[in-house]
VMD Tcl script that draws the C-alpha trace (Angstrom):
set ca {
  {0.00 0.00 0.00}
  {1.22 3.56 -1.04}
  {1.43 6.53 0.97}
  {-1.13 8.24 -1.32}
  {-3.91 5.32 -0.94}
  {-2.99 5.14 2.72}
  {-4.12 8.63 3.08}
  {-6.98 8.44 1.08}
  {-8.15 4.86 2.47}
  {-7.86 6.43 5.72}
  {-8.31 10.51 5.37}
  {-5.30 10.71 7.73}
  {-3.90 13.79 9.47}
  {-0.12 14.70 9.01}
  {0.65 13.61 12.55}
  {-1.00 10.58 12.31}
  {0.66 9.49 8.63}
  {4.05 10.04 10.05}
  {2.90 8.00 13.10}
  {1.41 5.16 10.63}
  {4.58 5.60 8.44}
  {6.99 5.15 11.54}
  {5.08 1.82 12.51}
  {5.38 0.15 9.19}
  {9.10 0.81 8.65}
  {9.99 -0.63 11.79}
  {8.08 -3.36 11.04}
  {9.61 -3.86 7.45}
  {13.37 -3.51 8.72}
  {12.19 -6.38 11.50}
  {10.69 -8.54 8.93}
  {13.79 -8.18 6.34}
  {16.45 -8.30 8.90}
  {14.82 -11.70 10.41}
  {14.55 -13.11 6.78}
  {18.42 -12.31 6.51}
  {19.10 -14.23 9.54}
  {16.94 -16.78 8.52}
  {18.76 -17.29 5.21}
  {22.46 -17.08 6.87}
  {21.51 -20.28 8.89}
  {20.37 -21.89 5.51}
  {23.71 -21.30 4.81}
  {25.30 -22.89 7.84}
  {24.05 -26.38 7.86}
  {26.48 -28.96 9.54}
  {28.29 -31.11 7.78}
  {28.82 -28.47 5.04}
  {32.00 -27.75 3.43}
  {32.81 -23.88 3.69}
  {35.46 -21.55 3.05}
  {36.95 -19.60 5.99}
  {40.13 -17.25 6.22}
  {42.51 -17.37 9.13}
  {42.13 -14.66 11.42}
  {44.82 -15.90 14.21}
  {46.58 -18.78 15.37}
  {46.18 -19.34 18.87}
  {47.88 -21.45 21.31}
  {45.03 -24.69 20.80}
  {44.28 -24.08 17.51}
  {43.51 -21.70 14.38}
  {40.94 -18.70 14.72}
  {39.18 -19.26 11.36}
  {36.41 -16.83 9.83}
  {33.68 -18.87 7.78}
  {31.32 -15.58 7.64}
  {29.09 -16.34 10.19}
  {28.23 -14.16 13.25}
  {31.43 -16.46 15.44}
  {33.90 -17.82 14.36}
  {35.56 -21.12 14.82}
  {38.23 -23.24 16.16}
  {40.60 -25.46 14.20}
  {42.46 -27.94 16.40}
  {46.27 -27.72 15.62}
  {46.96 -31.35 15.19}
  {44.74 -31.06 12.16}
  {47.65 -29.36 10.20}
  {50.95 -30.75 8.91}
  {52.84 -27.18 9.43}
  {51.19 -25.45 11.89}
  {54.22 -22.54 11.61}
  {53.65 -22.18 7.80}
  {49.58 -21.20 8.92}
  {49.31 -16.75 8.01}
  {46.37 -14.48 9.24}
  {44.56 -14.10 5.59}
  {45.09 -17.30 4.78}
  {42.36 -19.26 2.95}
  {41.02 -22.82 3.45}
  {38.08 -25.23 3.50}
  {36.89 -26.46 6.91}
  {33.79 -28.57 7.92}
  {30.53 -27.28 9.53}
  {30.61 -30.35 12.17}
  {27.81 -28.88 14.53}
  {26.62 -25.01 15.62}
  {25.88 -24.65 19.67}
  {22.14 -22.21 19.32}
  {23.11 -20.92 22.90}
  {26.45 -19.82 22.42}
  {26.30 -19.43 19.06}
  {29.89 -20.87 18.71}
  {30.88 -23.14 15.88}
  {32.84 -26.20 15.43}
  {34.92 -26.61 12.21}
  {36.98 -29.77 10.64}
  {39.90 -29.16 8.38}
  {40.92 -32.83 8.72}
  {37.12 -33.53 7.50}
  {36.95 -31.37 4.88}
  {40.21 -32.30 3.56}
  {39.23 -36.05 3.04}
  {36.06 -35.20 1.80}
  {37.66 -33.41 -1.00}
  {40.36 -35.99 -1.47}
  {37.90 -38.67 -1.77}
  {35.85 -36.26 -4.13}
  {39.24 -36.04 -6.24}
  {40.02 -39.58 -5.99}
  {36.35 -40.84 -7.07}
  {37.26 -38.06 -10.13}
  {40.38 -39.33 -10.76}
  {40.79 -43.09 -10.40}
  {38.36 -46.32 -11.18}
  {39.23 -49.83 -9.45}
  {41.99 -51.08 -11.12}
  {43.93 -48.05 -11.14}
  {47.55 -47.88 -9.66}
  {48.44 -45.24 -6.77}
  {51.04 -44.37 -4.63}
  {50.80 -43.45 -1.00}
  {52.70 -43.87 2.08}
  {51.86 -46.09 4.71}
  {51.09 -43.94 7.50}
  {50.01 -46.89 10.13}
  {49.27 -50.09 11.22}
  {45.70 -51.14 12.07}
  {44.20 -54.59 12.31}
  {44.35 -56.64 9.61}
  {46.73 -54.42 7.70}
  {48.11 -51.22 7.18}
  {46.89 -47.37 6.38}
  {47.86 -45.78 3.07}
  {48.07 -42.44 2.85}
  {47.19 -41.23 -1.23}
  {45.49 -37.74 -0.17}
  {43.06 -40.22 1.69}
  {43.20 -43.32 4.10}
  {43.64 -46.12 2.29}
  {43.23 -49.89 3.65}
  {45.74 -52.66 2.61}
  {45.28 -55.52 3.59}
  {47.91 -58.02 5.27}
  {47.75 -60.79 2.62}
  {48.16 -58.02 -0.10}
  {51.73 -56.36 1.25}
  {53.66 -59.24 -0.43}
  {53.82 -61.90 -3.26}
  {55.83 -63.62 -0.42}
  {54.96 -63.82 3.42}
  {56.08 -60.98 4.83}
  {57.49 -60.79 8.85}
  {56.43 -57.81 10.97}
  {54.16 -55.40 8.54}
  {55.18 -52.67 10.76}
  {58.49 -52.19 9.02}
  {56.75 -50.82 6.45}
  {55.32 -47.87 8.39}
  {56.94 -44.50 6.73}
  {57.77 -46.34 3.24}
  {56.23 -44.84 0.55}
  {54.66 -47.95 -2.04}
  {52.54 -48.69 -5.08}
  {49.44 -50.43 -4.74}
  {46.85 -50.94 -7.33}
  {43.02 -50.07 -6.65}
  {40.96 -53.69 -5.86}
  {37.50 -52.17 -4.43}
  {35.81 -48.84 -4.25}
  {32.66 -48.39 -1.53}
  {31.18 -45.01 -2.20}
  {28.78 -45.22 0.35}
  {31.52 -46.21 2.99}
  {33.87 -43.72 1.55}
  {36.40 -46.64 1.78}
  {39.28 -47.71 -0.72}
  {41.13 -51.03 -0.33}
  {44.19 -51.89 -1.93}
  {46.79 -54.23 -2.91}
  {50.35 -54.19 -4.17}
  {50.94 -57.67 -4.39}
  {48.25 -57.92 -7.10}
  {50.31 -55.10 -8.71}
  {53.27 -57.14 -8.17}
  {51.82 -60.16 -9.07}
  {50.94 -58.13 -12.47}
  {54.11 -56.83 -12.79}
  {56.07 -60.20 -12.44}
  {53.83 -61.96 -15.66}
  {54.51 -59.25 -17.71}
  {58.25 -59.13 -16.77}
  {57.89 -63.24 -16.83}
  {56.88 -63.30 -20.81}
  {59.47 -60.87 -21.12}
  {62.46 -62.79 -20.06}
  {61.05 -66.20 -21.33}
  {61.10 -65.32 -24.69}
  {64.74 -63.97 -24.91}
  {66.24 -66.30 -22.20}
  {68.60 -68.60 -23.49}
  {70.59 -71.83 -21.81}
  {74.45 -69.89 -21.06}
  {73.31 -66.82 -20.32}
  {74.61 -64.80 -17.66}
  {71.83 -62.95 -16.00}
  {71.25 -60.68 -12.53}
  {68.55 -61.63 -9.76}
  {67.66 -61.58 -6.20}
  {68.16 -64.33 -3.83}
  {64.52 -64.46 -2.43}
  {64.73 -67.57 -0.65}
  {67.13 -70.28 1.06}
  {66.62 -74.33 1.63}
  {68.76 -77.29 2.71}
  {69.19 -78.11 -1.50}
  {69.54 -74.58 -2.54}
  {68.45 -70.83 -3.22}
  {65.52 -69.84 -5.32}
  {66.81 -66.36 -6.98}
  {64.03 -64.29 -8.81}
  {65.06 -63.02 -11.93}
  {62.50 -60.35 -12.76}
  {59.44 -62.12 -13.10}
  {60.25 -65.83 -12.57}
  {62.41 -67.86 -10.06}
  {65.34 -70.14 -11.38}
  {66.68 -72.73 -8.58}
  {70.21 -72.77 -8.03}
  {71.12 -76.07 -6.63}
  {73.75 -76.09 -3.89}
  {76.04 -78.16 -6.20}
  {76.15 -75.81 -8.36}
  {77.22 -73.06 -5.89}
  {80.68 -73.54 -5.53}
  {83.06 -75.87 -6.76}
  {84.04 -76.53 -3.29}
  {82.33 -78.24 -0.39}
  {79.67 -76.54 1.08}
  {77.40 -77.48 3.83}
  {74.22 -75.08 3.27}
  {73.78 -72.89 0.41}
  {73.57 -69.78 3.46}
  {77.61 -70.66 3.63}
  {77.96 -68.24 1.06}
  {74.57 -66.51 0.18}
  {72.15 -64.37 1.94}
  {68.53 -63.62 1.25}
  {68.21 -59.99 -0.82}
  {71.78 -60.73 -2.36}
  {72.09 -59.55 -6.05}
  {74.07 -61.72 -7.93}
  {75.03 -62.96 -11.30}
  {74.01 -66.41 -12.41}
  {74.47 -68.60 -15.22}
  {71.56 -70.39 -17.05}
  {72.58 -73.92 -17.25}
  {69.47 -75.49 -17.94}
  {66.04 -74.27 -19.49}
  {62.40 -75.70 -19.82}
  {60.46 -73.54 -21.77}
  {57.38 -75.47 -21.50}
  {57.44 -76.51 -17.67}
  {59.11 -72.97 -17.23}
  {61.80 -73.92 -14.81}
  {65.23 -72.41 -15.06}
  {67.98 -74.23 -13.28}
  {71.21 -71.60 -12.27}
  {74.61 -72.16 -12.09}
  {76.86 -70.10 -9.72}
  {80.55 -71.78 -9.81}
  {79.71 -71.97 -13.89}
  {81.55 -68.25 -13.86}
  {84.76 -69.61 -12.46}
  {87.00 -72.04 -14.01}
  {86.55 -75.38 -13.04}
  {89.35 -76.83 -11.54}
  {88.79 -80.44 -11.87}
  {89.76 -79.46 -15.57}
  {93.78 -80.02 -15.30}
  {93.43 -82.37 -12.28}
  {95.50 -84.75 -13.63}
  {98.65 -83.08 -14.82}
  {98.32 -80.95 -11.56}
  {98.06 -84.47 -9.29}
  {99.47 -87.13 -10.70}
  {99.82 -90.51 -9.02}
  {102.42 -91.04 -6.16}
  {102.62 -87.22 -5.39}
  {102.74 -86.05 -1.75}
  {101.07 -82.88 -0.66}
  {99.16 -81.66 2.39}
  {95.53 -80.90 2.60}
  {93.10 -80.47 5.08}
  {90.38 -82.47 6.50}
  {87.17 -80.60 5.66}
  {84.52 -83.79 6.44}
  {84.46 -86.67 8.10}
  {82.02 -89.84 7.53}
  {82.09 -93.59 8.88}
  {83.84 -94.96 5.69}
  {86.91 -91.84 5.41}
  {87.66 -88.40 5.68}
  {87.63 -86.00 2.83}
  {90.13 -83.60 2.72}
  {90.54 -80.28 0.50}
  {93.67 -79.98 -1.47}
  {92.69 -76.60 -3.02}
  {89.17 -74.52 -3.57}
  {87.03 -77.04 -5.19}
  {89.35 -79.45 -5.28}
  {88.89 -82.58 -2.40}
  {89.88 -86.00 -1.97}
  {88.97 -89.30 0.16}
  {91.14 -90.81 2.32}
  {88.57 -94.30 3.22}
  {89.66 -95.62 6.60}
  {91.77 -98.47 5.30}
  {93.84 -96.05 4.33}
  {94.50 -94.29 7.47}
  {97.16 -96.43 8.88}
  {99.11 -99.49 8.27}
  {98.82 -101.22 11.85}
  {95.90 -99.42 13.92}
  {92.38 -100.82 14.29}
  {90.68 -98.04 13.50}
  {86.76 -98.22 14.10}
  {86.00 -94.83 12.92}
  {88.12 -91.88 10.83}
  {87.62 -89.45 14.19}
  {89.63 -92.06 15.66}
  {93.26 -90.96 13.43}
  {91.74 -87.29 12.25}
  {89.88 -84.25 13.03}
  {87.72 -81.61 11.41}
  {90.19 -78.63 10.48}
  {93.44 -80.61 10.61}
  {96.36 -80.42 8.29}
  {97.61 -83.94 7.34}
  {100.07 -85.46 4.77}
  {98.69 -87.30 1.92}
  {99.35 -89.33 -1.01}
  {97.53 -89.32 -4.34}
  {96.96 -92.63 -4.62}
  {94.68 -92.38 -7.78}
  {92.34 -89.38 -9.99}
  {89.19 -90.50 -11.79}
  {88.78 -86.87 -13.80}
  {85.14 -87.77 -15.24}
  {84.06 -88.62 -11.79}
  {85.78 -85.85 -10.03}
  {87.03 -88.05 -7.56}
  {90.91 -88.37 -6.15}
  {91.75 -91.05 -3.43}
  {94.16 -90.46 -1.54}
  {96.30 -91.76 1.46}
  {97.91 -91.10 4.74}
  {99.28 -94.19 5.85}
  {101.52 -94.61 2.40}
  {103.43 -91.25 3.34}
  {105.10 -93.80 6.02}
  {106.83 -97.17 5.49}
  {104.62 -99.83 6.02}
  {105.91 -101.74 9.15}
  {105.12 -105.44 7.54}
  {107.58 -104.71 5.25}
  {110.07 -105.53 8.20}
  {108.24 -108.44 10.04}
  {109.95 -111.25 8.96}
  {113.33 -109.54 10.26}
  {112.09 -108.20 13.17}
  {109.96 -111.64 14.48}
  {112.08 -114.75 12.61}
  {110.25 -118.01 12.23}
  {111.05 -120.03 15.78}
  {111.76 -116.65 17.70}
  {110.05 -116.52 21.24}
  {107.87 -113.64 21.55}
  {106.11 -111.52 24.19}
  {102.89 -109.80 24.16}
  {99.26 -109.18 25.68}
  {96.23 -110.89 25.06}
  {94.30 -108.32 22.97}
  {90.87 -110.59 22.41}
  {90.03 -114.47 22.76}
  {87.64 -115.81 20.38}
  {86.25 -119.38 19.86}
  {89.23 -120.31 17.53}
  {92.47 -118.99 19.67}
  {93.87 -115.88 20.80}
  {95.48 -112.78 19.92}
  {98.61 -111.74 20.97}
  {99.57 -108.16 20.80}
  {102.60 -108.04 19.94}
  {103.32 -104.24 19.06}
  {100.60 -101.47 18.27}
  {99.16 -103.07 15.27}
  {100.56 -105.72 14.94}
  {98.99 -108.91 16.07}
  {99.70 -113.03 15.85}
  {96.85 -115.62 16.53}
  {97.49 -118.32 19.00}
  {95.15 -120.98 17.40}
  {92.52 -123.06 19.93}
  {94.78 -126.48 19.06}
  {98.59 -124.46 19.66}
  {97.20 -123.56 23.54}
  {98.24 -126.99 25.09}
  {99.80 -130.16 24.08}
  {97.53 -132.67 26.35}
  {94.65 -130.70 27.43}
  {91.27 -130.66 25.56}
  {90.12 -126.66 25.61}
  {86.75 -125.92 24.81}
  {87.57 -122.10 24.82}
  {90.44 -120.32 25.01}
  {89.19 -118.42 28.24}
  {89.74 -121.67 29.84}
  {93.59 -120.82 29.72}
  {93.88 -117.08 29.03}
  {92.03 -113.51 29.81}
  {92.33 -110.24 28.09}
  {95.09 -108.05 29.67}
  {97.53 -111.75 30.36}
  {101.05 -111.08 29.44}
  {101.86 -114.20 27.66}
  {105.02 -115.69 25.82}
  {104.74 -117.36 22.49}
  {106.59 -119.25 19.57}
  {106.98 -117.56 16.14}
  {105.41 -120.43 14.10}
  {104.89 -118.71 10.62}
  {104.29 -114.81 8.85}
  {102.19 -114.63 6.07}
  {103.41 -110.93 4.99}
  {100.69 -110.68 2.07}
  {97.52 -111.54 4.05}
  {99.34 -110.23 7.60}
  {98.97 -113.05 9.86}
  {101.43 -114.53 11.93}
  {101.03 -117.54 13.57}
  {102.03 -118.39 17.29}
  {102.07 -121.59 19.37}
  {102.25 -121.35 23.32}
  {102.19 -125.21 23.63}
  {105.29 -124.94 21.60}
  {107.57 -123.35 24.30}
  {107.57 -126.75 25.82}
  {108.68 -130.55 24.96}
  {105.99 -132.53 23.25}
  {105.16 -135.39 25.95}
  {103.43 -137.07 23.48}
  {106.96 -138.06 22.13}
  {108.77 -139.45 25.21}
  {107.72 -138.55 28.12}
  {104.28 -140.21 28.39}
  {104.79 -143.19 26.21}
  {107.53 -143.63 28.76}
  {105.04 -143.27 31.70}
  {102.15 -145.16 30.74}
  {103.10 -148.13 29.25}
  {100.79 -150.79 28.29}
  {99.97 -152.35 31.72}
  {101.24 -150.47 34.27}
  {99.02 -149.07 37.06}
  {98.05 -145.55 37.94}
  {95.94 -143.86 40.31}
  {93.24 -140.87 38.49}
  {90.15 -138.94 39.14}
  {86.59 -139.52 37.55}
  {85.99 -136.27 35.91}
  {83.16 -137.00 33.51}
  {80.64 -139.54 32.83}
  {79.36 -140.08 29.55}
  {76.98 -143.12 28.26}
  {80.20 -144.58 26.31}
  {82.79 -144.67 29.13}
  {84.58 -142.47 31.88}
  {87.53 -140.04 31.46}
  {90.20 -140.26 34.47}
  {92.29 -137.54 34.86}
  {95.62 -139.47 35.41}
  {97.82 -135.81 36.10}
  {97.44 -132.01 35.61}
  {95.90 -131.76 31.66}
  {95.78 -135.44 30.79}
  {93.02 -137.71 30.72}
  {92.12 -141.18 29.59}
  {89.34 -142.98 28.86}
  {87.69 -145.80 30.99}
  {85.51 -147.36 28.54}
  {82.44 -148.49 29.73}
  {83.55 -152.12 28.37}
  {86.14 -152.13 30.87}
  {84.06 -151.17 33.85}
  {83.47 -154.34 34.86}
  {83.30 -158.02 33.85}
  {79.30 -157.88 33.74}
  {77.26 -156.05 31.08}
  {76.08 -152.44 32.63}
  {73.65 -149.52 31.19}
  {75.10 -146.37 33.15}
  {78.83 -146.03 33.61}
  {77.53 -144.43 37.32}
  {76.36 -147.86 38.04}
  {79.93 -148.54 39.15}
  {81.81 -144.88 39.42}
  {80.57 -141.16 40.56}
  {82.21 -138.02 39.49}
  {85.19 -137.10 41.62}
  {85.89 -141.27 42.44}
  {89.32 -141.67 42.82}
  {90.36 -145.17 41.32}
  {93.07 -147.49 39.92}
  {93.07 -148.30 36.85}
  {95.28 -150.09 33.92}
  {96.72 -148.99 30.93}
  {95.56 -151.22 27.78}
  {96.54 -148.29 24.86}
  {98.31 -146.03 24.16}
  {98.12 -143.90 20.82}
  {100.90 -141.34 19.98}
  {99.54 -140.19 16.87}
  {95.45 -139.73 18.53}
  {97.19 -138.70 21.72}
  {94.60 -140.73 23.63}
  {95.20 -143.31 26.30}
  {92.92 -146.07 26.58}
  {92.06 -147.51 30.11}
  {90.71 -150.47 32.16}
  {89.07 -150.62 35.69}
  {87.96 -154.22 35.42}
  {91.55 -155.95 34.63}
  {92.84 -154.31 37.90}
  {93.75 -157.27 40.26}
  {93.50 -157.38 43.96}
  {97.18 -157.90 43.83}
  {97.39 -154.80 41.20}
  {96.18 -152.54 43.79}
  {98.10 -154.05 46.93}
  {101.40 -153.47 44.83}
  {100.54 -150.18 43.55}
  {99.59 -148.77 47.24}
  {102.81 -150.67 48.29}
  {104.69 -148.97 45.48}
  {102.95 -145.63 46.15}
  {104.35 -145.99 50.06}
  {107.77 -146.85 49.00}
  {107.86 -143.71 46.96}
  {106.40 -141.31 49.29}
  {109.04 -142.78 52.39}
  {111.74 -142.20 50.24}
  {110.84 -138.93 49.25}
  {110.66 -137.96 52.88}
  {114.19 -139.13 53.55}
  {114.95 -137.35 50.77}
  {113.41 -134.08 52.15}
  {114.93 -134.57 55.21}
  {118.22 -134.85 54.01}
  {118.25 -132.02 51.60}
  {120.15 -129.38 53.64}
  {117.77 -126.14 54.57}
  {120.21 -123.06 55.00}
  {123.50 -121.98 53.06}
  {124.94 -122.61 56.46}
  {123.98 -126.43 56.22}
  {124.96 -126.30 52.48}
  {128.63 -124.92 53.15}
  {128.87 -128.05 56.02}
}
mol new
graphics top color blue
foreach p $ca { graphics top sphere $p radius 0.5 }
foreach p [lrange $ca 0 end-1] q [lrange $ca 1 end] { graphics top cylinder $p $q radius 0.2 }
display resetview
């Protein structure tokens, strides 16, 4: 309504127009400046994006200007470089939430910021796309990726190979490649072993189709075993076996590499279709087997060192890459050796002789016992045929016993040279080990290394003389029962002699059981009836002994015993007596 229709409608006075006027102005200015303030909060909703300018940077944070009638508070630790931050400065923050009593603000830069980075990075990149970020921290079940926004990657996705503590990553920067996009989540996952994994195929068809067997090509030792290391070549591993490491002996390929070594290899084998590559690491050195034989030819001497040890030798290195065996009958001429540790040790220098060099094989025996003489050579000299000899009994076994005669150098006293009249069972029945015993040279067989000895040979035979003369057909002698067997009875007639009682001549009647008519310790008389020098056996008789046999063998017996008494008795018993 106009002024002019006001007056008219009305027929107003001047005073009361102005007074009308007045009350519709105020009104107006109320109405418009309420509308204003109405349309600045439209402005202000939370969880808007605005621009504000820095008015000051306070102790707790940045005094920021978004227009509205307060401003707001950025925290510091929402900046990178808080002392870069100028009053005037421009910058987007985030409406998080307006307090109607106070009518204070509170702003986000850290907010706004990702918004707009995941605006840019919906803009920019797809899934499938490669970025780079830095790793900024761990979290469960992977790590955070910094590439303008948080980015998740996942444990299982660091590495084409397991990885150890993901936290060493923290602070690296990496390329991943985009795997899943949730808009509604505002959250990115990624992977840079897929990228890897990529990366590696394309580098794989790469090398396989210019990869040739003898090439000599870089890689990466990326993993160690007992047989070898697998080394990655840009796209594809090639095994390099631990023979083919050195030309020397090693004991684990780690001896000499380490995991992220760069080295050169050589391709000695390729399978294009199973796609294996087998590497060669001593194939860049000469091999030294190559001269081996003009370089150690039979018969030389040298020294070398013993670098393994096994039941059946000891190898020992004569150079790098060069070793040979010295087997354990080859370790010494005389000693009974019952393993190699027994003559050598790991790390010791010892004399050797090449003994002979198979070059195909690459194998050299060798020797220590030929650098010496060989003391067999001298036997024969040094223990003559008939010689008496003395020595220890090293072992007994159920065919004689050996005499130790010097370190190494045995002789074998046979079961049948122990005695010349006693039947042994065993040798233990006469000897134990440790018994110093003396023994008769009988024979040295230098080629097979066996001498012979005879104890029973120290001594007379008495099979000769001495008990032919003795036990004559007929005579009488007293002897012990000492076994009973279903045939007959043996008598032990002295110390290591026996005969046998047959159980014929027992008695004049027919009998079963020898113990019918004798017991087992019985001392009897009895007759001799044979004698045979060449069976050394004495046959006997209990039933052809007389009444009058016995009364003049006890009267014999007497007779014997008196004069031995006299004889005693006149034997003198002190020099003294001897001098009288």
């Amino acid at each position: 309504m106009t002024v002019k229709e006001v007056v008219k409608r009305y027929d107003l006075s001047p005073e009361e127009l102005e007074k009308e006027l007045k009350d519709n102005l105020e009104g107006y200015e109320e109405n418009k400046i309420r509308q204003l303030y109405e349309d600045s909060l439209k402005q202000f909703k939370t969880e808007a994006i605005l621009e504000g300018t820095v008015l000051k940077v306070l102790e707790d944070g940045v005094l920021v200007d978004v227009g509205y009638k307060s401003e707001g508070i950025v925290p510091l630790d929402q900046f990178e470089n808080v002392e870069e931050i100028k009053e005037g400065d421009k910058m987007e923050v985030l409406l998080e939430s307006v307090e109607e009593e106070t009518g204070m603000i509170v702003l986000s830069k850290r907010k706004a910021d990702r918004i707009r980075g995941w605006e840019r990075i919906i803009q920019e990149h797809k899934e499938g796309d490669v970025v780079k970020g830095k790793v900024i921290r761990k979290i469960k079940g992977g790590l955070l990726l910094d590439i303008s926004v948080p980015v998740f990657l996942p444990a299982s996705q660091v590495d084409v190979r397991r990885t150890g503590e993901i936290g060493d990553w923290i602070g690296k920067e990496i390329e991943c490649k985009i795997i899943k996009i949730d808009k509604e989540r505002m959250n990115i996952v990624v992977s840079r072993r897929k990228l890897i994994e990529e990366q590696r195929e394309a580098q794989k068809k790469e090398l396989l189709a210019k990869i040739q067997e003898g090439d000599v090509v870089k890689g990466v030792v990326k993993n160690i075993a007992d047989f070898g290391a697998f080394v990655d070549l840009g796209g594809i591993d090639g095994l390099l076996h631990i023979t083919d490491i050195s030309w020397g002996r090693i004991s684990s390929p780690s001896d000499v590499l380490s995991l992220d070594d760069e080295i050169e290899v050589k391709v000695i084998k390729f399978d294009k279709e199973k796609e294996r590559i087998s590497l060669g690491l001593k194939q860049l050195t000469p091999n030294p087997w190559e001269n081996v034989e003009e370089k150690y030819p039979v018969g030389t001497h040298l020294k070398g060192t013993v670098v393994n040890i096994l039941p059946y030798g000891a190898f020992v290195k004569l150079e790098e890459g060069i070793e040979g065996l010295v087997h354990i009958s080859e370790m010494s001429w005389t000693r009974r050796i019952n393993h190699p540790s027994d003559i050598v040790s790991l790390g010791q220098e010892v004399d050797v002789v090449i003994l002979d060099v198979n070059k195909e094989k690459q194998e050299i025996s060798l020797s220590i016992k030929q650098t010496e003489g060989d003391p067999w050579d001298v036997v024969e000299e040094k223990y003559p045929v008939g010689s008496v000899v003395e020595g220890y009994v090293r072992n007994l076994t159920n065919y004689g016993a050996f005499i130790e005669l010097e370190e190494g150098i045995d002789g074998l006293v046979h079961i049948s040279d122990l005695s010349w009249v006693k039947k042994v069972n065993h040798p233990s029945e006469l000897l134990k080990k440790g018994d110093l015993v003396r023994a008769k040279i009988l024979s040295i067989d230098k080629e097979k290394r066996r001498i012979a000895l005879g104890i029973k040979q120290l001594s007379e035979d008495p099979w000769e003389k001495i008990i032919p003369d003795a036990y004559e057909q007929d005579t009488l002698h007293r002897g012990k029962v000492t076994k009973i067997t279903n045939f007959g009875v043996f008598v032990e007639l002295e110390d290591n002699l026996e005969g046998l009682l047959h159980i014929s001549e027992l008695a004049d009647r027919k009998i079963e059981d020898p113990s019918e008519i004798v017991k087992v310790g019985d001392e009897i008389i009895v007759k001799v009836i044979k004698l045979d020098k060449e069976e050394r056996k004495i046959g006997l008789s209990l039933k052809r002994v007389t009444d009058e046999d016995r009364e003049a063998l006890e009267q014999a017996e007497q007779e014997f015993a008196q004069q031995s008494e006299e004889n005693q008795n006149n034997t003198p018993q002190t020099q003294e007596e001897t001098q009288e």
